[in-house]
C-alpha positions in Angstrom: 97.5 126.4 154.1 95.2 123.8 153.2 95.9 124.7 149.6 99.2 124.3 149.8 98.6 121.0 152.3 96.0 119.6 149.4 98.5 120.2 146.8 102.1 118.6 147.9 105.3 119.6 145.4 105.8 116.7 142.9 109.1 116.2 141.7 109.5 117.9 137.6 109.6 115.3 135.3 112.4 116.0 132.7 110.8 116.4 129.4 111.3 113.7 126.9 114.3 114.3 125.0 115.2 113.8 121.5 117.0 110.7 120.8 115.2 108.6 123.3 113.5 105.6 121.8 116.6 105.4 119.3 119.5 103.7 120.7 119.9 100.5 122.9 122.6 100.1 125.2 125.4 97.4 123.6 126.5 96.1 126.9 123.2 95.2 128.2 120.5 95.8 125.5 118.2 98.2 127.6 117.2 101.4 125.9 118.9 104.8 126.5 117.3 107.7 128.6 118.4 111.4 128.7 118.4 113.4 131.6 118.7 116.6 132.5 122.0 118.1 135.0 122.6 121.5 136.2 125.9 123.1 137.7 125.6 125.8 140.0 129.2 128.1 140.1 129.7 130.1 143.3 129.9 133.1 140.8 125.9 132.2 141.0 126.1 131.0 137.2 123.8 128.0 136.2 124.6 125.3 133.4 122.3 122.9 132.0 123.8 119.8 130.3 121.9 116.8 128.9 123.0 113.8 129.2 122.1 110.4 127.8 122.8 106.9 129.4 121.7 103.4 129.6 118.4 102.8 131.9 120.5 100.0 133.6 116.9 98.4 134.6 118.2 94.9 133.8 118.6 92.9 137.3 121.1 90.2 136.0 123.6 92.6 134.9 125.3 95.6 136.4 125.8 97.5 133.7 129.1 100.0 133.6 128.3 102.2 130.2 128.9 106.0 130.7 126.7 108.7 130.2 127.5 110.7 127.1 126.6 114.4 126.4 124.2 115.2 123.9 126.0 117.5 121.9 128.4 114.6 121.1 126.0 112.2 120.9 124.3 115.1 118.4 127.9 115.1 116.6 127.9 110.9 116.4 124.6 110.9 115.0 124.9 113.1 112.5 127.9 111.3 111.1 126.6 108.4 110.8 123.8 110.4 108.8 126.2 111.9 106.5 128.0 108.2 106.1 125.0 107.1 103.9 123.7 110.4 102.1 123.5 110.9 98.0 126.0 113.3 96.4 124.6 115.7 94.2 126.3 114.1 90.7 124.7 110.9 91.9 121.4 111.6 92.3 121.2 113.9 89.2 123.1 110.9 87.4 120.1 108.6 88.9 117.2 110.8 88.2 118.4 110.7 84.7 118.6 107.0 84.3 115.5 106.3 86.0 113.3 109.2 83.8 115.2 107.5 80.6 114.3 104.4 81.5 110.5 105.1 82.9 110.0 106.6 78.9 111.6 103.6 76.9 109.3 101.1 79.5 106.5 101.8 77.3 107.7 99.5 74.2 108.3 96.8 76.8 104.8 97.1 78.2 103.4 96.9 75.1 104.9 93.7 74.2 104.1 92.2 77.7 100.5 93.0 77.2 100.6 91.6 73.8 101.6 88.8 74.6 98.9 87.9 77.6 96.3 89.2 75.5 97.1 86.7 72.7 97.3 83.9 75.3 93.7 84.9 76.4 92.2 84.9 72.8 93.7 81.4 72.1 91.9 80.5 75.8 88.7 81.4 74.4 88.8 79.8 71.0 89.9 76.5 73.3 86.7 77.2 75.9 84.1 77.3 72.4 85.6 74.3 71.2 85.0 72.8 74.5 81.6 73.9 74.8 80.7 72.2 70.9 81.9 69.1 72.0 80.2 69.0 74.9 76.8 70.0 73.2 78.2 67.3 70.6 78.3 64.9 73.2 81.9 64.1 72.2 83.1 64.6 76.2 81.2 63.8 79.2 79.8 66.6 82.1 82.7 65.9 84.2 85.6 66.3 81.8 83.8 69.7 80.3 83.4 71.1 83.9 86.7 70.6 84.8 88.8 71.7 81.8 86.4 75.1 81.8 87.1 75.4 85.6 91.3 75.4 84.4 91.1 77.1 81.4 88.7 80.0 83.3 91.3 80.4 86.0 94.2 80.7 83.6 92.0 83.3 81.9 91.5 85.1 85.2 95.3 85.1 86.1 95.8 86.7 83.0 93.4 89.3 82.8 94.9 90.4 86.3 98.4 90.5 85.2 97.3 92.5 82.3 95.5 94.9 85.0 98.5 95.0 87.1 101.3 96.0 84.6 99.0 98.4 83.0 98.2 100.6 86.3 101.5 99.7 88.7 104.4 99.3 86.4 105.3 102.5 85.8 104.4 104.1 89.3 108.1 102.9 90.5 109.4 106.3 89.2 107.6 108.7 91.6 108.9 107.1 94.7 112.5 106.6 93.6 112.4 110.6 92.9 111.1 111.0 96.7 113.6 108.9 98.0 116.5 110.0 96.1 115.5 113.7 97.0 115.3 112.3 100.6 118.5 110.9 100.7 120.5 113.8 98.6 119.2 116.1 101.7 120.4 114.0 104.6 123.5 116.4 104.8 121.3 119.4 105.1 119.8 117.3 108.3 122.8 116.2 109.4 124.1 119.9 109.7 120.9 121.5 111.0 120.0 121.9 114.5 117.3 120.1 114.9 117.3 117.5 116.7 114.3 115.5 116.4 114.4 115.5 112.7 117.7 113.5 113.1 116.3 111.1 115.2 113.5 110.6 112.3 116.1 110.2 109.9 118.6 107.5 111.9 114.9 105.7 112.6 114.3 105.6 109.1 117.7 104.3 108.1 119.2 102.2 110.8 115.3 101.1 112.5 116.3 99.7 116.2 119.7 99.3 115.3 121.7 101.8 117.2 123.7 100.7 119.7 125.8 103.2 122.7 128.6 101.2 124.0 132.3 102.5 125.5 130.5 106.2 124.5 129.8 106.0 121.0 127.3 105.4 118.6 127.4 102.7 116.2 124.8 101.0 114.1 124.7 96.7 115.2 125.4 93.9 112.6 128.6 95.0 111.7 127.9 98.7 111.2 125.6 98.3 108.2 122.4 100.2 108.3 119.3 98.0 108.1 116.0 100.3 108.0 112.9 97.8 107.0 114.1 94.3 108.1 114.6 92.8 104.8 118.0 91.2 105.4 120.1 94.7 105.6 119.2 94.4 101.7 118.5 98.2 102.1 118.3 101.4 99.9 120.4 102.9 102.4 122.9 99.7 103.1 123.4 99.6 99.2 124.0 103.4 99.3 126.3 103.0 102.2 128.5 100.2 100.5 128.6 102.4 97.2 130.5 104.8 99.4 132.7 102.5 100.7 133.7 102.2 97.0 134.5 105.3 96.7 138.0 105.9 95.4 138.9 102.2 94.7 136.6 102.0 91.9 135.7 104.6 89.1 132.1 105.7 89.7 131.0 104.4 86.4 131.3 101.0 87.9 130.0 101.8 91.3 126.9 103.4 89.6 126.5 100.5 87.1 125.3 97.3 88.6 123.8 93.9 88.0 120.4 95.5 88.3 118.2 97.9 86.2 116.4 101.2 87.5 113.0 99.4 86.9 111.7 97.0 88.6 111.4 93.7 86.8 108.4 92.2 84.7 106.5 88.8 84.7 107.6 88.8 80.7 111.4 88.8 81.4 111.9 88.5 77.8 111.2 91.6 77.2 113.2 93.4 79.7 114.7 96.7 79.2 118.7 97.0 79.3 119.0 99.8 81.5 122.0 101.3 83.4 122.1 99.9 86.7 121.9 101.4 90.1 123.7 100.1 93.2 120.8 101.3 95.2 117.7 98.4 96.2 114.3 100.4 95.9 113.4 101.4 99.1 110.7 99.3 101.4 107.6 101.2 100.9 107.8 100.0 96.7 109.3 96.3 97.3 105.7 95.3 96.5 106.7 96.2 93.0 109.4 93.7 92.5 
């Protein structure tokens, strides 16, 4: 007895469940909670349904949104999932472009370096004629110190361009690979049953954007998916408005676009003419461009 005084029951805590942390209400803008419900029959048959539903903890606003059952919030979801994923042609059309285009880069590299490396030999020819004069007394201290302090600096600048298209250029490739892999297997996701995997994928593509309103699930800012801020200027919102091309236009055109595969160079000149993709490189290689 003094166990069982010492020890009072506690109500169970439903476990968390998979798509909460995902989607905001749209009527009030509180986050949406799952719960679980059972149904007893007189036949003695139990039913467990989960339900998810707007946490309503805003006091200024009585919230009226419906709960919705997960297995049609599952089915939502995984629409929307399917909405922006890669067709097979498409991403074999891509990784071709982009392995094409990764070899012929090298030319264009070569000319960029070129070119800074001659503008760092005509620096140093201009810093020993500097230095003569000043041993010649033809220029003071203070006109010698600061045209080596500018012509050091540009020197500098260049030698770290030079540095940075020789080691980062050409690591753009690898990571559009992984993402159009990613994004060719978001129908595989979409159909599986696993739920928490969805909810990683609808993270990574529509970021806080989800919004439950009248019982369904639709992504905010006029339905366009915006992972990683940037505007909605998105791998996955360019993806998602290539599909909306989609019979209107011959895919030729919707694959060809304004921009190349690789990312562009400080010597523009010397750019490659590539075929375009309609895709922006995904967030975790903007640091390229």
């Amino acid at each position: 007895m003094l166990k069982l005084r010492g020890q009072p029951e506690r109500k169970p805590q439903n476990e968390p469940q998979p798509f909460c942390g995902l989607i905001s209400c749209a009527s009030c803008g509180m986050m949406i909670t799952g719960e679980h419900k059972f149904k007893r029959q007189k036949n003695g048959n139990v039913h467990e349904y989960t339900y998810y539903r707007c946490t309503k903890k805003r006091k200024d606003f009585a919230c009226k949104e419906s709960a919705v059952r997960e297995e049609e919030m599952d089915r939502q979801l995984s629409t929307l999932i399917q909405k922006v994923s890669l067709p097979k042609d498409w991403a074999e059309e891509l990784l071709t472009m982009a392995e094409n285009d990764h070899k012929n880069s090298t030319q264009s590299l070569i000319a960029c370096v070129k070119e800074k490396e001659t503008r760092i030999s005509e620096i140093s020819q201009k810093l020993e004629r500097l230095l003569t004069g000043y041993l010649d007394q033809v220029i003071d201290q203070v006109d010698y110190t600061s045209q080596k302090s500018k012509l050091l600096s540009e020197k500098k600048s260049l030698d770290e361009e030079i540095s940075n298209i020789s080691h980062k250029q050409n690591d753009w490739l690898e990571p559009f690979q992984n993402w159009v892999k990613a994004a060719q297997s978001l129908d595989k996701t979409a159909s599986d049953d696993d739920l928490f995997a969805k909810k990683v994928k609808a993270k990574e593509i529509f970021g806080s954007n989800l919004l439950l309103g009248e019982k369904t699930v639709r992504p905010a800012a006029g339905g366009t998916p915006n992972a990683f801020g940037r505007s909605g200027e998105t791998a996955w919102a360019a993806l998602s408005a290539a599909h909306s091309l989609v019979g209107s236009q011959p895919l030729s055109s919707i694959l060809v676009r304004e921009r190349g595969l690789e990312p562009p160079r400080d010597c523009s000149r010397y750019h490659l003419k590539v075929v375009r993709l309609p895709v922006s490189p995904p967030a975790h290689w903007y640091w390229l461009l």
